[in-house]
Structures are given as structure tokens and as C-alpha cells.
N, C-alpha and C positions, 0 to 999 in steps of 0.2 A: 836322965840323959839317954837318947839313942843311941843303940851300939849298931855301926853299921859296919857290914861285912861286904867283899867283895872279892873278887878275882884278882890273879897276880899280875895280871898282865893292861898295859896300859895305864897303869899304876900313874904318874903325872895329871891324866888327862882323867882319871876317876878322881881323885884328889879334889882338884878341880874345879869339877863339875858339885860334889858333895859339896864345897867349901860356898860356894855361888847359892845355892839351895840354902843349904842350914842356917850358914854364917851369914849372906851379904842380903837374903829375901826374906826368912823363917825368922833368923834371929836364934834359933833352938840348938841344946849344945848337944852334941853329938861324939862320939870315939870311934874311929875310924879303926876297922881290923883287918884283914887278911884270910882268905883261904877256903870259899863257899864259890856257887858254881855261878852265882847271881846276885843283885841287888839284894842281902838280905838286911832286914831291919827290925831291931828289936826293940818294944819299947823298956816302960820300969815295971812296967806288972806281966813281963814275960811274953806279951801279944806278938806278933809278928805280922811285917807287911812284906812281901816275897814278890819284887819286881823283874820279872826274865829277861835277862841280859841276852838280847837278838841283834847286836850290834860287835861289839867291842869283842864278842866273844870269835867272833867269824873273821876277826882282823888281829889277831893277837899280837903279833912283831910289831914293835913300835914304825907311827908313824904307815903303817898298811893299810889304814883306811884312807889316807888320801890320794886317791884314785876315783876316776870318773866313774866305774863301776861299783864302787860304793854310796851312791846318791842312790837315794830313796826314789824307787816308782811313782806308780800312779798311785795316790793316797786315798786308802779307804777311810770313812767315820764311823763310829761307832757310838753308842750311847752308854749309859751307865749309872748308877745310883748316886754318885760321888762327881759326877762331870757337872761346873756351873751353867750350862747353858744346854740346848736341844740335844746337841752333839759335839763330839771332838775328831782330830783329825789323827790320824794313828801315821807318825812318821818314820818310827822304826817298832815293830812289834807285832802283836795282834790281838785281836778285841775279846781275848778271852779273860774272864774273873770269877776268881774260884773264890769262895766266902766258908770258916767254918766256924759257925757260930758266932760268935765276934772274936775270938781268940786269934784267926788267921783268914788271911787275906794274899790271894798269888795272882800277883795281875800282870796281863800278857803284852802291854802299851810297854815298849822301853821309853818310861819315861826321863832318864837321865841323860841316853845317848841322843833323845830328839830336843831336849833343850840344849845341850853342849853341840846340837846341829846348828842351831837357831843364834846362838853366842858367843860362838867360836866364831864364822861366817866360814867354816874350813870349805864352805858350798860354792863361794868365789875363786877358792883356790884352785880348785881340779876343774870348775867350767870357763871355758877360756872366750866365753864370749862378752862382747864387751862393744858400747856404741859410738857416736864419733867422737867423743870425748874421754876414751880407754876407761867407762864408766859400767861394770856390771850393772844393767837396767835391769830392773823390777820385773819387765815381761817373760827373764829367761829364770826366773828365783823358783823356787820348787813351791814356795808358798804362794806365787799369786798364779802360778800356776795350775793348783787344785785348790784356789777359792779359799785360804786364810791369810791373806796379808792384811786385810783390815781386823784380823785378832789378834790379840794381844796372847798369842798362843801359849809362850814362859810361861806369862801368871796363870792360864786356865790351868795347865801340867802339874804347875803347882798347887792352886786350890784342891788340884783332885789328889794330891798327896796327901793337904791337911785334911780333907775330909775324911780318908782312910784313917789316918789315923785319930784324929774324935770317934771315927767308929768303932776302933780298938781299945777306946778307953784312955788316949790321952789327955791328958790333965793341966798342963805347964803353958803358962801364958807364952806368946806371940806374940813379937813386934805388929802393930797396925799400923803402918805408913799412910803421913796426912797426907790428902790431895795436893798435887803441885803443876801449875801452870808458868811454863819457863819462856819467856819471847825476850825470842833473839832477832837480830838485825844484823847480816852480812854489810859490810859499808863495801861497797862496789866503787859508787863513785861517790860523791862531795856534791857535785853541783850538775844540771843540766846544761848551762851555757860556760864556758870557763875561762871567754875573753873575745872583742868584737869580732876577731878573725874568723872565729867559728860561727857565730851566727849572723856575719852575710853569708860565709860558705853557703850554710843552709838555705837562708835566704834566697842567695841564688838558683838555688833547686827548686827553692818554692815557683819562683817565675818560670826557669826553662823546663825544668820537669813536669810539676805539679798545675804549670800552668795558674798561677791563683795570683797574682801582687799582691790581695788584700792578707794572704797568710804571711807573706812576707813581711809586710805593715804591720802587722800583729807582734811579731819576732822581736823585730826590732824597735818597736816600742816596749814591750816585755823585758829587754834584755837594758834598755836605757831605764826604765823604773826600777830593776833589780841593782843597776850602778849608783842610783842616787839614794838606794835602800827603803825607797817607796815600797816593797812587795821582796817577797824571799823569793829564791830563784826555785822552781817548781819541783826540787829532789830536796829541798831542804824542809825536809818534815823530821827534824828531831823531835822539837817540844813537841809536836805532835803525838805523835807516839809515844815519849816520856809521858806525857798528860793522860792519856789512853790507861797505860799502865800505872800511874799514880790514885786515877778516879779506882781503881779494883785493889789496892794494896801492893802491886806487883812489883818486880824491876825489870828493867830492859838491857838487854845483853847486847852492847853492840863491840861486833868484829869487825876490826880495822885492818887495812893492806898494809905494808909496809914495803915495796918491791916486786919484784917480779924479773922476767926476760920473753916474754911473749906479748904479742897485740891485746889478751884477753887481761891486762893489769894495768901498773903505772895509772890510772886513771884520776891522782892527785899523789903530795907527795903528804907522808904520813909527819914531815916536820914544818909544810906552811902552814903560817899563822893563822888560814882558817881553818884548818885541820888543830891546830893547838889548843885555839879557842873552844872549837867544839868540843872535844876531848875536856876540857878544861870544869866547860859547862856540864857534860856528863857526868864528871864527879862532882861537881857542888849538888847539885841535884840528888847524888846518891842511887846514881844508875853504875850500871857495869861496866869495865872496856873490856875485852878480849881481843886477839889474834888471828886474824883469818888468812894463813898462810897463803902464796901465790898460786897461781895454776900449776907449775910444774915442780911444786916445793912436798906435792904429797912424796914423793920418793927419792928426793934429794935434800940428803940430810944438813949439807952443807950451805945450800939454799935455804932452805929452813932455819936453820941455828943463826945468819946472817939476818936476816928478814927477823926475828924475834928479837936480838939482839938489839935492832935498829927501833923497834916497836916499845922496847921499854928504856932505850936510852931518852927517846921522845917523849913519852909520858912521867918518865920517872918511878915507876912502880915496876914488881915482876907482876909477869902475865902468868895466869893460871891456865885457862880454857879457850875454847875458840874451836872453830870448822874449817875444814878446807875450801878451798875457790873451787866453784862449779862438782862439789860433793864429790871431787877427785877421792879418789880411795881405793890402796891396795892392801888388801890382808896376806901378811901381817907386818909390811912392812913400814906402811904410814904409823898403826899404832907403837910399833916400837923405834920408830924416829921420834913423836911426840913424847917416848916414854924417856928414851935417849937426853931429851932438851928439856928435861925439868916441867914437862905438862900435865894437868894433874885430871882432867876432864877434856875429854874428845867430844864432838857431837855431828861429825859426819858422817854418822850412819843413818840416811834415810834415802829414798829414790828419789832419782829428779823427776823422772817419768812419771810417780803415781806415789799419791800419800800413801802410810801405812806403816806397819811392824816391821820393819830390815831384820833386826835384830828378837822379833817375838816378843818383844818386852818395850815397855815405852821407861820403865826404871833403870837408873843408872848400876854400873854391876863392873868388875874387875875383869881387863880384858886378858884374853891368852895367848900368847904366840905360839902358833900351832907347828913352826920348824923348831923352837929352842926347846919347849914344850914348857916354857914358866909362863906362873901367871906375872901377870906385871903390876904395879902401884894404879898407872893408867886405869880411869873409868871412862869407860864410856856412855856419853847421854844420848840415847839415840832420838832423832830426828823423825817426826812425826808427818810432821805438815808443812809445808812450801808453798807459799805464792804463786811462785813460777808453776808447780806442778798443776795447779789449778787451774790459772789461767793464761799458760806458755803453753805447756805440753797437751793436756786434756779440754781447755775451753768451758767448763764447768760452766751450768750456772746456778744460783743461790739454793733453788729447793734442793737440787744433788749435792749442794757443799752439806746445807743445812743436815741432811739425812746423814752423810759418811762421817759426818762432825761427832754428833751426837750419838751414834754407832760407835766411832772409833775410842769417843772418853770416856765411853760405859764402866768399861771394867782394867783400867790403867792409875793407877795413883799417878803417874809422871805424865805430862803432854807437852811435848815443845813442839814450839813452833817455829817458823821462820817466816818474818815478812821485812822484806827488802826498804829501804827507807825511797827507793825510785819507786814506789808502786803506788805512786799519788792519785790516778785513776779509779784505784781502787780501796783506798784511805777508808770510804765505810763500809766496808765490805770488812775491814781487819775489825771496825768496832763493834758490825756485829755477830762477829767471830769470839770476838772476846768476850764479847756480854753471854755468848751464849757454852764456851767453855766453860768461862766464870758460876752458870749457874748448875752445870754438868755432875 
């Protein structure tokens, strides 16, 4: 057993952070103590690994580090004998490593305060920038800002922990988490035409606007084959995607709306019958439903508990999981409404603006609310990769997916995904995503 030592102060939020490491990634059992000036860690054969506490110690009154002047600068990297890759990024600390013998080890990287940076999100809370959807983007993150959001930064932090201590002489097996590929499906909308009135609307654009008849012609012939059920209506790619994820062993997670009060929802209702059907069909198959709360339901609890309520009166089952609409997300208020409503798995934490690590970790982990200072039941499974951020935001095309793909599954056991069940344009473009996750 590890006896780990620590300082008195900030005590909750050391807790924690230990508990995340040992318990929920390591697996390794440890004793938490009291009363040294830093990370100190002892193994069974006496060895010690001596991590410098460059954080928590400079903020001691609870609750002191959040403040904008506690965000980490310009991030230096450093290298090291125990880091799994070129180099790592030093987010609170410094790149110093004393080595005596193998008996002791005092490394200058605060590794505990930079992953409880990275999994807390406490970095949303004191920067108050935010894009036209009160959405903290990716561009202002301190990680894609010195060049790691495509790492998987948690796990490296960590590896370089278990490597110290194999160099110390530890002995005691380690949980090894199997590879997991998670795809999810946000349900937006049900259908692209949802009754004659809308597609002359459209129709009618095609002639005054677009100037074309023959697209017009097209329309409404399309929309009279989808009535006599000649042809599925062009968003109705379930089986698809079930079959996608059936040909690999997978499941498919798809999140349903159930409500709303803004223009960005309502887009079918969660108890018509082809809403029922399909649901219906997703469990005989042995696929997933989840909850994908409305646009303004991340910070309205009451919106929320409505909307989930409504969600499992219609299906008949409780809902477990699910992401918010348009990756809405306030820390730590969303996850402790989520945590509030009986939800037991988040997985809004990813950019809409740019694939990558939000979170530092693509593994699911015990969230904290950084005002109450508990950790909560709430996991969350962060969000990897988007559709939209691919080909909405950034315009990508294949050999740059291909490269950040296979880059980002290198060194992650967990990979979720998100692809939209509207992204029929793009339908092989998910297959050869997935073949090439799959073989990752």
C-alpha cells in the first residue's frame, strides 16, 4: 500500500485529486496522511517519490485558487526518463528531477495540481470568455493554446507517475483498462422534410431564389416517394449507423430531445409515433437511448428534471447518460444539475470548435464541484470528436482527419465519438472513421 502524505490545507480538493489517480485510473490502494510540505509518497520497501507542491501551496485559504491570476502561463516542455512520449508540458511546476539511486525520486512537474487543472475544468470558471452560444471554445483553453489538446495529457501525467514508481521498485499489479470505442448520436431532428408545407416552402426558394425548377422537381418528388415509403426520408440513417456499429461489436448511443423553449429545439416531439417506433426499434436491436437535454436546460434545473421526466415517461425506462444540446456547459453548475436529476454519466465535455482532450483524459473519472468542494457520484465521459467540428467548424479534409484520428487514439483507452444521424453526406466518411478507430 502507498502512504501518501500531504499538506493541510486544501484538503477536499487533495483528496480528490489522490482519489481520481489511485482509486478511479491506477487502481492502487493507498493511505492518505497529513503534515509534509509536499506530495510525498511512500512505497512498501521504504522508496519514496517527492512531488513539489507549486500550486495549492501558493493558494492555501480555501477556494483561493480561483482566480484568473492563477492560470498557468506560457507552458514550458520538458523531457525525462519516465515521460511516454518526446516530451511533456509542465503546467504547474518545473522541469527539475532529482534521482537517488533508486531509493528516491523529487520531481519538480506538479503533477497532481495539473491534472485536477485539466478535470476539475476550474479553467472555465475564472476565464469568462465564451462564443455566441455562452460556449467556452477550445481557442481560449490553456491547452490548445500551447499545443496539447490533442493529448491525452491525464494519462501521460500518469504514466509518468507509474514509471517512477516501477523505478522505485514497485511491485503490485495495476488495473490495464480494455480499449473502448463509444458513438454516440445527438438526435436533433427525426426527419429532413416533416410535411408537404415545408417542402414547397423550400421548393418555392428553389424557383425565386436558387433560380433552378428542376431542384424544385427533385423535392417534391423525394418527399412524395418518402410518403408512399418508397425511400426513407434523407436524416433517417438509423439502421445505418446501428449496422455500422453492429459489423465492429459496438453500441450506438443515441440522445433524444424531449423539449425545449428556444428556435434551436422542438424539432419533433419525443412522444410521436415515429419517435416511439424508433426508440422502440433501438432497443430491440440492443442499442442505447440516452437524454440530450435542450439548449437552455444546461443551467436550468427545472428545465431539465421536466425534459428528463418527459424522456422516460415516453420510453418507459430510467435514463442514465446523455450530452447537452449544442455542448452547452457551465462548470460546475451543469454537472451538478445532472448530478441533482439521478444522471450517472455526462459526456459534454468536448469543443464544438476543435476535436481533442477538454478534459486531458478521453477516460471517464468522478466529477468535482469546485464551489461545494465534493466530488459527486456524476462521471463524466469526455467528448472527443464531432462531426460538426470537422466539417462545420474547421472544414477538414480526409488525410487531416485521418492523421489527428490516429494521433488522438494513440494513447487513450476511452474514444467517443459523436456523429449526428443528419450527416448523411458524410455517412462514409463515419465508416471510415470507425474502421480506422476500430483498428487503433
Amino acid at each position: 500500500m502507498l502512504i501518501i502524505n500531504t499538506p493541510t490545507d486544501n484538503l477536499k480538493e487533495r483528496k480528490y485529486i489522490i482519489h481520481i489517480i489511485f482509486n478511479e485510473f491506477l487502481n492502487i490502494e493507498y493511505c492518505h496522511n497529513t503534515g509534509s510540505s509536499n506530495w510525498d509518497i511512500t512505497l512498501d520497501n521504504n522508496h519514496t517519490l517527492i512531488i513539489e507542491d507549486h500550486f495549492f501551496s501558493k493558494n492555501k485559504n480555501d477556494l483561493d485558487y480561483l482566480a484568473p491570476d492563477s492560470l498557468p502561463g506560457e507552458i514550458e516542455y520538458t523531457s525525462n526518463d519516465f515521460i511516454i512520449g518526446r516530451d511533456i508540458p509542465i503546467i504547474f511546476g518545473n522541469a527539475s528531477l532529482n534521482m537517488t539511486d533508486s531509493s528516491s525520486i523529487t520531481c519538480g512537474i506538479d503533477v497532481f495540481a495539473s491534472i485536477f487543472f485539466m478535470i476539475s475544468r476550474w479553467e472555465e470558471f475564472v476565464n469568462p470568455s465564451r462564443d455566441m452560444h455562452d460556449r467556452f471554445p477550445a481557442t481560449e483553453s490553456i491547452s490548445n493554446k500551447n499545443g496539447f489538446l490533442n493529448r491525452p495529457i491525464v494519462d501521460e501525467y500518469i504514466e509518468m507517475l507509474m514509471n517512477m514508481f516501477l523505478y522505485l521498485g514497485f511491485n503490485k499489479d495495476r488495473r490495464l483498462k480494455k480499449k473502448q470505442l463509444v458513438l454516440t448520436h445527438d438526435v436533433d431532428r427525426l426527419y429532413m422534410w416533416k410535411n408537404w408545407l415545408q417542402v414547397l416552402r423550400v421548393a418555392l426558394g428553389d424557383i425565386l431564389k436558387r433560380k433552378s425548377i428542376n431542384l424544385a422537381k427533385e423535392r417534391l418528388s423525394e418527399y412524395n416517394l418518402i410518403k408512399s415509403k418508397k425511400i426513407n426520408d434523407p436524416y433517417d440513417t438509423f439502421d445505418q449507423l446501428m449496422n455500422i456499429s453492429d459489423e465492429y461489436g459496438l453500441k450506438s448511443h443515441f440522445y433524444f430531445m424531449s423539449g425545449g423553449l428556444t428556435k434551436y429545439n422542438n424539432r419533433y416531439r419525443i412522444d410521436e409515433p415515429k419517435c416511439i417506433e424508433l426508440i422502440s426499434k433501438i432497443k430491440q436491436r440492443g442499442h442505447l437511448i440516452g437524454f440530450h437535454p435542450s439548449y437552455n436546460a444546461y443551467n436550468d434545473s427545472v428545465q431539465f428534471k421536466k425534459e428528463k421526466d418527459k424522456l422516460e415517461h415516453a420510453i418507459g425506462e430510467e435514463i442514465t447518460e446523455g450530452r447537452g444540446h449544442y455542448l452547452r456547459f457551465e462548470v460546475p453548475v451543469t454537472w451538478q444539475i445532472w448530478e441533482n436529476s439521478g444522471m450517472k454519466i455526462d459526456s459534454t465535455c468536448g469543443y464544438a470548435d476543435k476535436e481533442g482532450f477538454r478534459c486531458g483524459t478521453g477516460q471517464e473519472y468522478s466529477v468535482f464541484n469546485i464551489l461545494t468542494r465534493e466530488k459527486l457520484k456524476l462521471k463524466e465521459r469526455p467528448l472527443l470528436l464531432m462531426d460538426t467540428s470537422l466539417f462545420g467548424y474547421q472544414k477538414l479534409d480526409q488525410d487531416i482527419i485521418r492523421d489527428f484520428v490516429i494521433k488522438l487514439s494513440l494513447h487513450t483507452n476511452m474514444f467517443t465519438v459523436l456523429w449526428h444521424n443528419t450527416q448523411i453526406q458524410h455517412l462514409n466518411d463515419y465508416k471510415k472513421l470507425i474502421s480506422l478507430l476500430h483498428k487503433s
